[in-house]
C-alpha positions as CSV (number, residue, x, y, z in Angstrom):
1,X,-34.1,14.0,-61.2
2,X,-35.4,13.2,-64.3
3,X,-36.7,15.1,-67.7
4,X,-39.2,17.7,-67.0
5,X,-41.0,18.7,-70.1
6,X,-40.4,22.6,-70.9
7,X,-41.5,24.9,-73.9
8,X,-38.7,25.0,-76.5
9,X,-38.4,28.3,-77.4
10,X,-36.7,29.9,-80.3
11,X,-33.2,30.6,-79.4
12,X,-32.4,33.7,-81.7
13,X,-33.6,35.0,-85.2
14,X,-31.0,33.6,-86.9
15,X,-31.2,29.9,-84.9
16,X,-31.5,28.5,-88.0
17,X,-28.4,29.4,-89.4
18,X,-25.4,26.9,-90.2
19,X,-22.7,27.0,-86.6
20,X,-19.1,27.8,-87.3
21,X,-17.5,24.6,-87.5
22,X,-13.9,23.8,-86.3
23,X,-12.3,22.5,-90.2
24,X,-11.5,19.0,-88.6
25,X,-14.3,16.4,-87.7
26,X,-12.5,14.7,-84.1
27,X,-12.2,10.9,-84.1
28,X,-11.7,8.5,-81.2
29,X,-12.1,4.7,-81.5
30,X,-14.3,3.4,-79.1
31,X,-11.4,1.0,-77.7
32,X,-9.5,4.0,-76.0
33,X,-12.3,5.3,-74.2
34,X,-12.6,4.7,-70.7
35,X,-15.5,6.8,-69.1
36,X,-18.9,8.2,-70.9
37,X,-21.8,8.9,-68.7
38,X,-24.2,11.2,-69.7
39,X,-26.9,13.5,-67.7
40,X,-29.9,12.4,-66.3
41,X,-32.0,14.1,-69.6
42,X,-29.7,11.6,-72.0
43,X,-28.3,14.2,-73.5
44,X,-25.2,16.4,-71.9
45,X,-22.1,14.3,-71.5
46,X,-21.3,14.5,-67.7
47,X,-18.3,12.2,-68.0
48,X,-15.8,11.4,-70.7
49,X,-12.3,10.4,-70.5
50,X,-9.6,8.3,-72.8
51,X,-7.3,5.5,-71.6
52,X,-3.7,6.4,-70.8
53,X,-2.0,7.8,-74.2
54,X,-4.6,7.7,-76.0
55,X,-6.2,10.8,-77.9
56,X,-8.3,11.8,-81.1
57,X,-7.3,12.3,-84.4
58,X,-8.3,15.0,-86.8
59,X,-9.6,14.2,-90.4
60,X,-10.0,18.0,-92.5
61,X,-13.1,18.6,-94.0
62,X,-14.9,21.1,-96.3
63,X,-17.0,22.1,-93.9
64,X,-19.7,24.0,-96.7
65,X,-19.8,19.8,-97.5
66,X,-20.1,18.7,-94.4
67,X,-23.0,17.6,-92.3
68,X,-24.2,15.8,-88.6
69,X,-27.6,14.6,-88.6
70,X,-29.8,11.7,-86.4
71,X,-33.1,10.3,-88.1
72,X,-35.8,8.4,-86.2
73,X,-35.2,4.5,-86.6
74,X,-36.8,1.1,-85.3
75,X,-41.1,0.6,-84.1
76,X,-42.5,3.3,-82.8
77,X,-44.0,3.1,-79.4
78,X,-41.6,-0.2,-79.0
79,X,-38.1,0.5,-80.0
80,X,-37.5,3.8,-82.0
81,X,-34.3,5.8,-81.7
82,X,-32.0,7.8,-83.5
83,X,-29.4,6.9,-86.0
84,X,-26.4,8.7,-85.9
85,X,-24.9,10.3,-89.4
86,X,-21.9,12.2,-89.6
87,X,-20.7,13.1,-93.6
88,X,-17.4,14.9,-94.4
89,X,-15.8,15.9,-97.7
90,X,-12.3,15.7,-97.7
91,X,-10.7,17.4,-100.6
92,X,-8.3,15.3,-102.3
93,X,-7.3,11.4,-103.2
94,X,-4.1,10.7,-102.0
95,X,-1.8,8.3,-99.5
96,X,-2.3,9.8,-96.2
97,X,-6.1,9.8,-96.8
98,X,-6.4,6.3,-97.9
99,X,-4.5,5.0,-95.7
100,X,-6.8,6.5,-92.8
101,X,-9.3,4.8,-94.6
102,X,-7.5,1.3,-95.4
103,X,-6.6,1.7,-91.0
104,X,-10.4,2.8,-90.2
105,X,-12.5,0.6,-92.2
106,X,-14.4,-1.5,-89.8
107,X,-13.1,0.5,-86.7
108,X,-15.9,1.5,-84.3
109,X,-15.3,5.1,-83.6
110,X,-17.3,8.2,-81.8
111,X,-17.0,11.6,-84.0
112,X,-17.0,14.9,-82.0
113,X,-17.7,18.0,-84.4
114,X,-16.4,21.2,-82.4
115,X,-18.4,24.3,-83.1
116,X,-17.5,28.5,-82.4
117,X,-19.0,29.8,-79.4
118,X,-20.9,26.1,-78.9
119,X,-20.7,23.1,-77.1
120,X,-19.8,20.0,-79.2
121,X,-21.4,17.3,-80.4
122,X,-20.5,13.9,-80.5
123,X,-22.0,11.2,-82.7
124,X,-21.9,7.5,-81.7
125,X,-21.4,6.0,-78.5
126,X,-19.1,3.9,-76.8
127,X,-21.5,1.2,-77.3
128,X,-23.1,2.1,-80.3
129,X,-20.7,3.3,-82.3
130,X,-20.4,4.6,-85.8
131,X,-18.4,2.7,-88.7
132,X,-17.3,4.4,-91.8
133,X,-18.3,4.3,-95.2
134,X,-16.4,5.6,-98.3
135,X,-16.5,7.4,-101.6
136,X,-13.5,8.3,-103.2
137,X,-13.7,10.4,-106.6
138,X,-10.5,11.4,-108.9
139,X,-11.9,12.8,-112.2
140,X,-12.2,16.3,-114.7
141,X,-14.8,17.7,-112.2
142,X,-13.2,16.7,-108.8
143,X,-10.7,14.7,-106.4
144,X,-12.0,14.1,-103.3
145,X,-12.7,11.7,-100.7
146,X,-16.1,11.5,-98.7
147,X,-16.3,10.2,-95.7
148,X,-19.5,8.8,-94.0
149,X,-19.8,7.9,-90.1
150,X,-23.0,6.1,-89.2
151,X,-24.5,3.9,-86.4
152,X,-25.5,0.2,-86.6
153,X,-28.4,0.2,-85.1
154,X,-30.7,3.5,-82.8
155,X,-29.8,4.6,-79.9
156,X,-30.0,8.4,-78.3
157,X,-29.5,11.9,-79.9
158,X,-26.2,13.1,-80.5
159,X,-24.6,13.7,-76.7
160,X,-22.9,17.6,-76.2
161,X,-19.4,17.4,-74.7
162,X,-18.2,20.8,-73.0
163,X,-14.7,21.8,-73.0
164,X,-13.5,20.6,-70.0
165,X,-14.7,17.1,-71.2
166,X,-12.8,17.1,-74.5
167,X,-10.5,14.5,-75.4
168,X,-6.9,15.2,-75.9
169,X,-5.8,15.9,-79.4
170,X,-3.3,15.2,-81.9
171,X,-0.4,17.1,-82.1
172,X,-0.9,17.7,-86.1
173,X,-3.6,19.4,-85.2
174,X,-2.4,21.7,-82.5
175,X,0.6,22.8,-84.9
176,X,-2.5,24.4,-86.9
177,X,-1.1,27.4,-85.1
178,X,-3.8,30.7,-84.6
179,X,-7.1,27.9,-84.3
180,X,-8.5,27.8,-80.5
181,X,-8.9,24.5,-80.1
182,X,-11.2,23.0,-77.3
183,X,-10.2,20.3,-74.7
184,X,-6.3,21.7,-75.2
């Protein structure tokens, strides 16, 4: 079956409003994943699974600071897509940050943001992934690291991942404690 076009209703009065956001932004590198399919639509992730040991990270973010968003890219009517963004503001400048950094730089990863109440979203794919770019700012006003995911070159919307589907997860993060925690 494929897309049948449907009015797009609004979903609530307050559909604009910003999601709860899980504090952590989810990172897997592209190398440890062993299934992604998605639906017939392009958009719902109908398969998604991780090689043998392997599981996702956790970097904290700000999440007032924090943002996804995909912007039109390429000739239209020949080759446009979407280009994946995914920004996160990580408060503070100090060895366990840059070291993610120093290890990520030039690592092709997918990032999952986990919403309350929502089904997730996942930037990148395992064939278009997103590589990060940095900002790191110690001075009278602030110390913080920013963090910016983005893709290469276009490619779909961001895919939604449902619980079931989630990757496993650091055990850094699961010591958080009272946080529900898709995928776990």
């Amino acid at each position: 079956m494929t897309y049948v076009p449907v009015t797009v209703k609004r979903k609530s009065a307050n559909a604009g409003r910003p999601s709860e956001k899980f504090p952590y932004i989810l990172l897997v590198k592209t190398s440890d994943v062993s299934t992604y399919t998605r639906d017939v639509k392009g958009v719902l992730i109908t398969g998604f699974a991780l090689a043998a040991g392997a599981k996702a990270i956790g970097i904290f973010q700000a999440v007032d600071k924090n943002g996804l968003s995909y912007k039109s890219s390429g000739d239209k009517g020949i080759s446009s897509g979407q280009m994946h963004s995914v920004e996160v503001v990580h408060p503070g400048s100090y060895l366990e940050i840059d070291e993610f950094v120093e290890n990520y730089t030039n690592e092709p990863v997918l990032a999952i943001q986990v919403y309350a109440g929502e089904k997730a979203k996942v930037g990148g794919t395992p064939f278009n992934a997103m590589f990060l770019e940095t900002e790191s700012t110690d001075n009278a006003k602030e110390r913080i690291t920013s963090l910016k995911f983005s893709q290469l070159q276009q490619g779909p919307v961001f895919g939604y991942i449902t619980d079931d589907l989630m990757p496993t997860i650091d055990q850094a993060i699961l010591d958080l404690g009272s946080l529900v925690v898709p995928g776990v």
